[in-house]
DSSP file (Angstrom, degrees, kcal/mol; ACC not computed):
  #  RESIDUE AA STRUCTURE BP1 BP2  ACC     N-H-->O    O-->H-N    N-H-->O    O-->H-N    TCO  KAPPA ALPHA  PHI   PSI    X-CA   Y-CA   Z-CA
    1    1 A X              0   0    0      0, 0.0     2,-0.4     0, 0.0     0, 0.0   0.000 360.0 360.0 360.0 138.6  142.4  163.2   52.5
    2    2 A X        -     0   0    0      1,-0.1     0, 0.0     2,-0.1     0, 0.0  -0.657 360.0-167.3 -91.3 142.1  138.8  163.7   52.1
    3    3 A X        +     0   0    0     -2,-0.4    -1,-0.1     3,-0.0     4,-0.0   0.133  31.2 151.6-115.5  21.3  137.4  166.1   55.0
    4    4 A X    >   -     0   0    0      1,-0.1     3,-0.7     2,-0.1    -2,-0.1  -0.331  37.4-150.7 -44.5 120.9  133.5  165.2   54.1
    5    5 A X  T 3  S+     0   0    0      1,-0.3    -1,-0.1     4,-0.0     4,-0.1   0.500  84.6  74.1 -95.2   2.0  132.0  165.7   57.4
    6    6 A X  T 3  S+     0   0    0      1,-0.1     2,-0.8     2,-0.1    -1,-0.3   0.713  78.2  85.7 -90.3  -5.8  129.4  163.5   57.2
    7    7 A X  S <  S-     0   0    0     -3,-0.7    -1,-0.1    52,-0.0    49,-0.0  -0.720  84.1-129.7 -91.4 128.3  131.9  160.4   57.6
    8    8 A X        -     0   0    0     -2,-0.8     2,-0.4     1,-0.1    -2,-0.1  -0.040  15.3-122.5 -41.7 147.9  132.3  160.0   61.2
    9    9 A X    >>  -     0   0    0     -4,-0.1     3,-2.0     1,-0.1     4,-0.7  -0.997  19.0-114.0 -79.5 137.5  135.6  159.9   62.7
   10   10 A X  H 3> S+     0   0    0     -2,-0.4     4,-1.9     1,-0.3    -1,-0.1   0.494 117.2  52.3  72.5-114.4  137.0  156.9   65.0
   11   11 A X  H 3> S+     0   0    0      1,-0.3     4,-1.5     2,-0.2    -1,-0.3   0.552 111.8  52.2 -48.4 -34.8  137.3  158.8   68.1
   12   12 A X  H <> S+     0   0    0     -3,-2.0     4,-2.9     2,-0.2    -1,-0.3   0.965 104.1  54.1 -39.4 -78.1  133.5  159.9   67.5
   13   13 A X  H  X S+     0   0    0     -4,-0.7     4,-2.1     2,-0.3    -2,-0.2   0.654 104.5  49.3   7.7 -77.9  132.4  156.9   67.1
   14   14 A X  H  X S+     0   0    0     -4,-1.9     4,-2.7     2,-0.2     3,-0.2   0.983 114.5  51.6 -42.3 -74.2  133.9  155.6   70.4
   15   15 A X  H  < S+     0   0    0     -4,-1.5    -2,-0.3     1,-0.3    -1,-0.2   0.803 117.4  38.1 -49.6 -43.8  132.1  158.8   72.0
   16   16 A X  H  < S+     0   0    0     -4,-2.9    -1,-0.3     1,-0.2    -2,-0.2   0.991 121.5  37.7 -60.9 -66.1  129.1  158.1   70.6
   17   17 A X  H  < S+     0   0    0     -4,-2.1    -2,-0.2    -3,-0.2    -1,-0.2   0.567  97.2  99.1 -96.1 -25.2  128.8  154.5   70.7
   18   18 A X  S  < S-     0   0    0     -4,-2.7     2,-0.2     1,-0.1     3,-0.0  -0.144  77.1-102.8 -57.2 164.4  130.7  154.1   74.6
   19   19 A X        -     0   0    0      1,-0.1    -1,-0.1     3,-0.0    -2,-0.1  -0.645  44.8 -98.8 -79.2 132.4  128.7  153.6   78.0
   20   20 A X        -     0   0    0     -2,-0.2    -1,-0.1     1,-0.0     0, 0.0  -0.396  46.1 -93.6 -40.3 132.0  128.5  156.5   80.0
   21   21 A X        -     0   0    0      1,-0.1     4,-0.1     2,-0.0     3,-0.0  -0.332  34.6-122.8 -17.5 124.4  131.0  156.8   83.0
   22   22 A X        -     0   0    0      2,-0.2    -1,-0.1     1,-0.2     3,-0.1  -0.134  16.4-128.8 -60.5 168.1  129.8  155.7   85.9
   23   23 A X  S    S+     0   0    0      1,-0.1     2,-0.3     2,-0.1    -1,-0.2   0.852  90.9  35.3 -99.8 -31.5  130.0  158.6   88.6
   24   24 A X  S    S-     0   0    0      1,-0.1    -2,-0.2    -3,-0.0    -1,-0.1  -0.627  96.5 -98.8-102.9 175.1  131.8  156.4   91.2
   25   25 A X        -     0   0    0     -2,-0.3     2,-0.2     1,-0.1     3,-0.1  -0.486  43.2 -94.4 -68.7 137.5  134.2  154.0   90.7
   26   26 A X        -     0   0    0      1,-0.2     3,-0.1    -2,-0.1    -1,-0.1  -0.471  31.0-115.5 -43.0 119.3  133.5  149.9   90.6
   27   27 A X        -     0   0    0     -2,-0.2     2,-0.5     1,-0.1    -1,-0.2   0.127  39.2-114.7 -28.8 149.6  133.8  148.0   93.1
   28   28 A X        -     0   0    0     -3,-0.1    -1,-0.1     0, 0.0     2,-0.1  -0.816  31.3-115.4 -87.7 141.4  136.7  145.6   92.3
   29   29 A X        -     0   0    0     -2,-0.5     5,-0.0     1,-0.1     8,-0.0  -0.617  27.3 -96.9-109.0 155.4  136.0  142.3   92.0
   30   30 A X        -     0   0    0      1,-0.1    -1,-0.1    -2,-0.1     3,-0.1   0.273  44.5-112.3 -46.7 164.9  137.0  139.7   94.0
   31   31 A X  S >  S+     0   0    0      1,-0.2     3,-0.9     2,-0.2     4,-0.2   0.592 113.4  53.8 -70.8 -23.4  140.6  137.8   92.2
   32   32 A X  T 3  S+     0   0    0      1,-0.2     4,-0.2     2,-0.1    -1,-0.2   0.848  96.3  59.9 -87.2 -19.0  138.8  134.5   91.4
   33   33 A X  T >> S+     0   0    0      2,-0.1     4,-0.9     3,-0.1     3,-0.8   0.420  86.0  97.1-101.0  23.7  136.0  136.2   89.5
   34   34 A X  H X> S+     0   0    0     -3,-0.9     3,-2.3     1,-0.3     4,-0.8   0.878  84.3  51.6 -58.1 -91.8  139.4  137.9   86.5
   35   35 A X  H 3> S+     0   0    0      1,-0.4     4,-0.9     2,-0.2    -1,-0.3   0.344 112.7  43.0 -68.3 -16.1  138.9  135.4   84.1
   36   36 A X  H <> S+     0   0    0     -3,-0.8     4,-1.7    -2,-0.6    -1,-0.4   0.839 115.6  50.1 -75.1 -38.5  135.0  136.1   84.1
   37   37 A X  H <X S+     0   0    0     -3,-2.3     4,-1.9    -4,-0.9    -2,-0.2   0.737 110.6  49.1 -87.2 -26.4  135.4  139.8   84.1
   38   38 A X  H  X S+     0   0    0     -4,-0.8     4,-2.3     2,-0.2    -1,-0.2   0.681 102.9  53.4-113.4  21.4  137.5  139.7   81.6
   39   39 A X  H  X>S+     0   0    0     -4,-0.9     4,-4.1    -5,-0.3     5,-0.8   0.833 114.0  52.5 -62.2 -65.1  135.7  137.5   79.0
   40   40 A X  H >X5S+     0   0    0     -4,-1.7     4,-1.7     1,-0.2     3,-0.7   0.778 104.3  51.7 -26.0 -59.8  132.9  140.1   79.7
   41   41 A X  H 3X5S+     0   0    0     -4,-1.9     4,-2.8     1,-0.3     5,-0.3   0.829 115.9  40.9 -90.3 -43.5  135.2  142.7   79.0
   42   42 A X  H 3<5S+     0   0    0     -4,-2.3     4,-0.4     2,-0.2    -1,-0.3   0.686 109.9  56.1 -84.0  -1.2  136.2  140.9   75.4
   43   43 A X  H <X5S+     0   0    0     -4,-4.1     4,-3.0    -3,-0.7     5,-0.3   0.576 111.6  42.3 -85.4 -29.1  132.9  139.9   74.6
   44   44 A X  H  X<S+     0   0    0     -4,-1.7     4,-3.4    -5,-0.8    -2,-0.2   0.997 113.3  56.8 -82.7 -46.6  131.9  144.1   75.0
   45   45 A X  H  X S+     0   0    0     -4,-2.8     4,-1.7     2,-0.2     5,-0.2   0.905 110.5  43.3  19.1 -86.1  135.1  144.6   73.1
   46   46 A X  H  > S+     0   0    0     -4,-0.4     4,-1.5    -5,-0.3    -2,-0.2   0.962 113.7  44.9 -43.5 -63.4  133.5  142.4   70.5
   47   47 A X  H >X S+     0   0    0     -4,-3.0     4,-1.9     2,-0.2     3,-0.7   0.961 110.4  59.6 -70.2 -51.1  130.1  143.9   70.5
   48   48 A X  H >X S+     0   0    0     -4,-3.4     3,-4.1    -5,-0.3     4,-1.2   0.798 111.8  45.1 -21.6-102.3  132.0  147.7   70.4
   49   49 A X  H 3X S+     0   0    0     -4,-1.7     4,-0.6     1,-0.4    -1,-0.2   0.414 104.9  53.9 -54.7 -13.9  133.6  146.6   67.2
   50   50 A X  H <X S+     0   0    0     -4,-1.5     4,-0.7    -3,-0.7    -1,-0.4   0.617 112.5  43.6-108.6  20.2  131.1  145.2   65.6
   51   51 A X  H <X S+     0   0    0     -3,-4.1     4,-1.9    -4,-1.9     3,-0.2   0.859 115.3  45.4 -57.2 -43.9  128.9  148.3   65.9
   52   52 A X  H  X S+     0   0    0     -4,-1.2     4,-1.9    -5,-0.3     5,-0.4   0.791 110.9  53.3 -76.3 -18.3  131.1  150.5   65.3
   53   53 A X  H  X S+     0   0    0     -4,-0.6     4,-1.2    -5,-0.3    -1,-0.2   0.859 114.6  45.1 -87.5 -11.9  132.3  148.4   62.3
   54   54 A X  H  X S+     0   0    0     -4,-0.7     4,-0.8    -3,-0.2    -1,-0.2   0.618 113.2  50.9 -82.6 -18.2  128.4  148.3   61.0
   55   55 A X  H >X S+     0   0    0     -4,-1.9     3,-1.9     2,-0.2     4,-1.5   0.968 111.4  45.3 -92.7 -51.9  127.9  151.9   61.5
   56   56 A X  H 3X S+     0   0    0     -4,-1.9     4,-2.7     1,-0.3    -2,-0.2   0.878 118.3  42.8 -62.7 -41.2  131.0  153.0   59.7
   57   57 A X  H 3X S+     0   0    0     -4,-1.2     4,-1.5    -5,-0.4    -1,-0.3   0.712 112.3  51.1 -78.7 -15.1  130.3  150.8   57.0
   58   58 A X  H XX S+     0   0    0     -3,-1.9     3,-3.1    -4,-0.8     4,-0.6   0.910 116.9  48.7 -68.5 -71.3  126.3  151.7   57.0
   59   59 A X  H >X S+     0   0    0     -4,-1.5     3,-0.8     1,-0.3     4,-0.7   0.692 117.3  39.1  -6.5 -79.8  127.8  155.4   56.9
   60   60 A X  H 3X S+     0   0    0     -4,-2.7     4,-1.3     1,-0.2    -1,-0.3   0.683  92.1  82.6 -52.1 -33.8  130.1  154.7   54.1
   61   61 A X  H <X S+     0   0    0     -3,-3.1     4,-2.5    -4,-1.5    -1,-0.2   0.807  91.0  47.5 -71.1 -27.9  128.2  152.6   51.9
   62   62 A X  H <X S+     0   0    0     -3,-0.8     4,-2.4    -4,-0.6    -1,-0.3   0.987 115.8  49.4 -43.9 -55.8  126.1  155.5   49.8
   63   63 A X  H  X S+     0   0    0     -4,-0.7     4,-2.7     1,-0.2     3,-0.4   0.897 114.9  50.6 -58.9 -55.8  130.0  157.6   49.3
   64   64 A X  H  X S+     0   0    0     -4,-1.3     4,-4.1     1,-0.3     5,-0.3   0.792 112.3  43.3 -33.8 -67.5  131.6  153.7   48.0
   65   65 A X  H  X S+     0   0    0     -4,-2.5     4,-3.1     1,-0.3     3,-0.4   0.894 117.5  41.7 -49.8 -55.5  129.0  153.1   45.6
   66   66 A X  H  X S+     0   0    0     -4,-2.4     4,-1.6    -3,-0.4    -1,-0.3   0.966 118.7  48.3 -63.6 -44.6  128.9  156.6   44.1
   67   67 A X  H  X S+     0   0    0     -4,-2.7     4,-1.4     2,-0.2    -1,-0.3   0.830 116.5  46.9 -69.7  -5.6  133.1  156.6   44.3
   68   68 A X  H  X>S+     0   0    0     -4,-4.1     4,-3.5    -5,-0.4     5,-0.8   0.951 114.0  44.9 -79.4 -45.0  132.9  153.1   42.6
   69   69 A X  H  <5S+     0   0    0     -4,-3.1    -1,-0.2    -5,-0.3    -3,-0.2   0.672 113.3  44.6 -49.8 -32.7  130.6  154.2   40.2
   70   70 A X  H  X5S+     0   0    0     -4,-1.6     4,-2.0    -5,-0.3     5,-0.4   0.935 119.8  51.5 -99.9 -64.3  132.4  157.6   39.3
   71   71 A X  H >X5S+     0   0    0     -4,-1.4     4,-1.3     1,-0.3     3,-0.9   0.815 113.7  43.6 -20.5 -79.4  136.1  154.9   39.3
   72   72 A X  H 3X5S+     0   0    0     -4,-3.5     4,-1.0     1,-0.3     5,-0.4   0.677 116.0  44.0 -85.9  -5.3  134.5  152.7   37.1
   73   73 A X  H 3><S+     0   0    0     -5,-0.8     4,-1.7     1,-0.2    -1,-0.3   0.898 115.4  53.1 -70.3 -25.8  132.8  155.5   34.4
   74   74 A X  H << S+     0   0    0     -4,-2.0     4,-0.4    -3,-0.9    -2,-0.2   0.733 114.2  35.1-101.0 -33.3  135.7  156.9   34.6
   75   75 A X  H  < S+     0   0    0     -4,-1.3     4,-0.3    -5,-0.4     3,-0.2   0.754 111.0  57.8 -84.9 -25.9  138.0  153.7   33.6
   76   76 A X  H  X S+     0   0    0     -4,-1.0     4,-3.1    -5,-0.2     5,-0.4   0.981  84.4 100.5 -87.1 -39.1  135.8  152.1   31.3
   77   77 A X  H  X S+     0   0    0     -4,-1.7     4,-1.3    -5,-0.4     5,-0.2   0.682  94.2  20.5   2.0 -68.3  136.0  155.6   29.3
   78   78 A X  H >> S+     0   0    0     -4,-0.4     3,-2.6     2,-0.2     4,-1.0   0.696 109.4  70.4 -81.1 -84.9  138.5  154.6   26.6
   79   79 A X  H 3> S+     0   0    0      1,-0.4     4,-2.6    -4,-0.3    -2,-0.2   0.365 114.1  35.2 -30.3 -58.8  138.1  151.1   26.8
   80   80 A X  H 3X S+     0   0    0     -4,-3.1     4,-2.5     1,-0.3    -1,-0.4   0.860 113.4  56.0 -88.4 -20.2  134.7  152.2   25.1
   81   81 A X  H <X S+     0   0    0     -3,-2.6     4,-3.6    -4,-1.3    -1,-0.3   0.848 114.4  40.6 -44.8 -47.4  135.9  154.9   23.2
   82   82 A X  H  X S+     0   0    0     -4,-1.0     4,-2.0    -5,-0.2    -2,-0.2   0.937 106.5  59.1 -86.3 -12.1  138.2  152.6   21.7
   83   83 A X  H  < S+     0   0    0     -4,-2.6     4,-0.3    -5,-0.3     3,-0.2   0.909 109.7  48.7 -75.8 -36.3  135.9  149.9   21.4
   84   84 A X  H >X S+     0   0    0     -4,-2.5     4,-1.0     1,-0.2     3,-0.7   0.905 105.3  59.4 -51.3 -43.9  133.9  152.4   19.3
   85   85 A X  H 3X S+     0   0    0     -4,-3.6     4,-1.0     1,-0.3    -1,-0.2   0.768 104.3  42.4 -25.9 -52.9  136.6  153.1   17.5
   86   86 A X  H 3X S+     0   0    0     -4,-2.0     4,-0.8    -3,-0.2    -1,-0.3   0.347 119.1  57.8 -88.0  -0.9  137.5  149.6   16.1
   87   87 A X  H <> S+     0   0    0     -3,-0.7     4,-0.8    -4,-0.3    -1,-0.2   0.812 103.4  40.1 -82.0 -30.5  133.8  149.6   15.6
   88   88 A X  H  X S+     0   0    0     -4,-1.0     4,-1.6     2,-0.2     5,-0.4   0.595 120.0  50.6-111.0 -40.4  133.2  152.3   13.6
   89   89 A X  H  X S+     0   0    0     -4,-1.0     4,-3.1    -5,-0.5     5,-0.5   0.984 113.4  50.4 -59.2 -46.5  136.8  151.2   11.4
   90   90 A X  H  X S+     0   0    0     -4,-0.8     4,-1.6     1,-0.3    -2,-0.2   0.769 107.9  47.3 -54.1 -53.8  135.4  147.9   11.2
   91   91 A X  H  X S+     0   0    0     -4,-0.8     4,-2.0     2,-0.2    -1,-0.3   0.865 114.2  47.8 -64.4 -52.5  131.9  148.9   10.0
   92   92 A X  H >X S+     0   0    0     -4,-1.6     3,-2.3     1,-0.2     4,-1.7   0.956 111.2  55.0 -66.0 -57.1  133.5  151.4    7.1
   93   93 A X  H 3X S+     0   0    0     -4,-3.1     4,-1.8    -5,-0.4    -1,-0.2   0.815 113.1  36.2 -38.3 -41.9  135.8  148.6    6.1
   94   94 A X  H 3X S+     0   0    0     -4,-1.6     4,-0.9    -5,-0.5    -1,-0.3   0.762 115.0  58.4 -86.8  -9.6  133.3  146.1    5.5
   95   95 A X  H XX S+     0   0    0     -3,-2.3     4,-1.9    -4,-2.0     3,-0.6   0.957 109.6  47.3 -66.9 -74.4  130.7  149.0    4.1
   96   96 A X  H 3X S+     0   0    0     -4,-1.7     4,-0.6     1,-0.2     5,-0.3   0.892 108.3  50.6 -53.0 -56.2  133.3  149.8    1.5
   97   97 A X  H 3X S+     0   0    0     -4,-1.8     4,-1.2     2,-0.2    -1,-0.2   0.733 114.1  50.7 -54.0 -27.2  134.0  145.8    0.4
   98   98 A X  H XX S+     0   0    0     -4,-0.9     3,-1.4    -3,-0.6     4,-1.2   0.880 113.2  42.4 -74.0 -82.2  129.9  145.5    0.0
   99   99 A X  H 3X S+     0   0    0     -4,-1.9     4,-0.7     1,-0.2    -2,-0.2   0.556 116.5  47.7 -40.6 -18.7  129.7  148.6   -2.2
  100  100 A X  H 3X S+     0   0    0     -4,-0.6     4,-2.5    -2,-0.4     5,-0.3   0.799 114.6  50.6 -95.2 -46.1  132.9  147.5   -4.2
  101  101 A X  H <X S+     0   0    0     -3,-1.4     4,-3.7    -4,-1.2     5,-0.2   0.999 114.8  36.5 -64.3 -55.0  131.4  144.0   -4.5
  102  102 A X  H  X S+     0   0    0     -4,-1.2     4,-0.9    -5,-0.2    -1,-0.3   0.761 114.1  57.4 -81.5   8.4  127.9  144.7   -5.8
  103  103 A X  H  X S+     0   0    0     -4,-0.7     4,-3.2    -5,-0.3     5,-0.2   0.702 113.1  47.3 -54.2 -44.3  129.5  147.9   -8.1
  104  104 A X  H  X S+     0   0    0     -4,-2.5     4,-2.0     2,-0.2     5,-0.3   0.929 117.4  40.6 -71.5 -41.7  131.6  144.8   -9.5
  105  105 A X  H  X S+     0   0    0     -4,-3.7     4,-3.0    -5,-0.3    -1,-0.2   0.890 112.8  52.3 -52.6 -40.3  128.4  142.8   -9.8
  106  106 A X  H  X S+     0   0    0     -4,-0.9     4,-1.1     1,-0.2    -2,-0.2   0.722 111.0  45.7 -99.7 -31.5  126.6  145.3  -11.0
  107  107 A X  H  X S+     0   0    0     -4,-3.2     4,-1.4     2,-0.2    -1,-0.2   0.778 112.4  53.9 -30.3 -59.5  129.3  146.1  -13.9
  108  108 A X  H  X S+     0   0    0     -4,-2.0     4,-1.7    -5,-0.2     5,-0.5   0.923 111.3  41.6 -47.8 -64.7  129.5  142.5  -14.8
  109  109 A X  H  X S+     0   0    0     -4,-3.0     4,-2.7    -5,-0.3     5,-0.3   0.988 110.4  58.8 -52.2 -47.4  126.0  142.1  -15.2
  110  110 A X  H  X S+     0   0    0     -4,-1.1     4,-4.9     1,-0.2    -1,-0.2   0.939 111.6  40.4 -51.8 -52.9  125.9  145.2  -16.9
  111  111 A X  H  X S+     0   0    0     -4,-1.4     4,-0.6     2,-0.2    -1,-0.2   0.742 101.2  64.7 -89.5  -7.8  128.5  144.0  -19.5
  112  112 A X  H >X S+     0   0    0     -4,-1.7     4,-3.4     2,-0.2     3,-1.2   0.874 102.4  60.4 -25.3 -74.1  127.3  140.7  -20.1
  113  113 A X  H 3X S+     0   0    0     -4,-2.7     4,-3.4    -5,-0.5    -2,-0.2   0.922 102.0  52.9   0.1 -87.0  124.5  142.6  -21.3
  114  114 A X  H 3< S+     0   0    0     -4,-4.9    -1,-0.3    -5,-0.3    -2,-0.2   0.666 101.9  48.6 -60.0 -23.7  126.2  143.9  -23.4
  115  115 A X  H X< S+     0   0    0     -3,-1.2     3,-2.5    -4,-0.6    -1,-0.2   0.799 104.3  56.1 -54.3 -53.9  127.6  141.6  -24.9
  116  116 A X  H 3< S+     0   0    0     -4,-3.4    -2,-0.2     1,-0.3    -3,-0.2   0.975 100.6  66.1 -66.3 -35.6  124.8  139.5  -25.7
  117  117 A X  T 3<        0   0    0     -4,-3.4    -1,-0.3    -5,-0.3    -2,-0.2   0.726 360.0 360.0 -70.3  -2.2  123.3  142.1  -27.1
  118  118 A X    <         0   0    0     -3,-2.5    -1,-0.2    -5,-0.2    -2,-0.2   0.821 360.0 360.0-129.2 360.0  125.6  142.4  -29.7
């Protein structure tokens, strides 16, 4: 587990991001006005989570990028090692068949030469 203390926990969060305590208790409200109090209560709910789900993710987003970044350097590493590889076979192979071919030309021609000349 990573113990980096600049990502918040949770339980912080909460503390941070809750309403203070009142110092006395609420009244209770009447029974007819529950279903109002508690929309209220799942619409603050609501708004709770999505702070906290924009602050964790503002938090986070710098460490993702840099662990995606570090992931994907770190995977595409052979891939491009081998892709140099077959690059660099690829290269000599076809390096040597041009030098063989004009040495062959260059032979031919060479004896042709010779020939007519003689």
């Amino acid at each position: 587990m990573n113990d980096d203390e600049s990502i918040p926990v949770l339980t912080e969060v909460v503390q941070e991001t809750a309403p203070a305590p009142a110092s006395a208790p609420a009244p209770v409200a009447p029974a007819v006005e529950a279903p109002a109090t508690a929309e209220l209560d799942d619409d603050a709910w609501r708004a709770l989570e999505e702070r906290l789900v924009a602050r964790v993710l503002d938090r986070l987003q710098d460490r993702i990028e840099l662990v995606l970044e570090d992931q994907v350097r770190t995977s595409m590493a052979p891939v491009l090692d081998h892709v140099v590889a077959r690059l660099a076979l690829e290269l000599h192979e076809g390096l040597r068949q041009t030098v063989e071919q004009v040495v062959e030309r260059a032979v031919a021609q060479e004896l042709s030469h010779l020939k007519s000349r003689s």
